[in-house]
C-alpha positions, 0 to 999 in steps of 0.5 A: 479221524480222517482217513489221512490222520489216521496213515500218518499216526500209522507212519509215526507209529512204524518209526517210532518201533523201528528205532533201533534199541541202542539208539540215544532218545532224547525228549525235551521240554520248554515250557512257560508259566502264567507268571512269566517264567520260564524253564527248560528239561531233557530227559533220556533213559539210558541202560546204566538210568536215566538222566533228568536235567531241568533248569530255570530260564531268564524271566520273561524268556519267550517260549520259543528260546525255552525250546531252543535252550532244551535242545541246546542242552540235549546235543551237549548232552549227546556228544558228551556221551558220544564223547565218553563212549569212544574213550579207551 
């Protein structure tokens, strides 16, 4: 591993511990299978569970769009729960 690598796995691991713990970590994922289709998830771990959705894209989706769909679903999720955690 090479000397640069290996500083920007030490930067990424830095940041990644410094997210504070009331932070709202989001993973996504689009993926594509040898049949050409498609799908999306989000998954996040929350102090009251976790929260997994996964849905089925349009065949023959490109990749790309997968990914985009992914994220797309996640800031809906985000400010819903922003939403939700300003309501009196």
């Amino acid at each position: 591993m090479s000397s640069t690598t290996l500083n920007s796995w030490c930067v990424l691991k830095e940041v990644i511990n410094n997210i504070p713990s009331q932070a709202l970590v989001i993973y996504t994922e689009g993926s594509k299978s040898n049949l050409d289709r498609t799908g999306s998830g989000v998954f996040t771990k929350a102090e009251n569970g976790d929260f997994r959705y996964n849905f089925r894209n349009p065949d023959n989706c490109p990749i790309f769009r997968s990914k985009l769909l992914a994220i797309r679903e996640t800031l809906n999720f985000a400010l819903s729960s922003e939403a939700k955690a300003f309501e009196f």
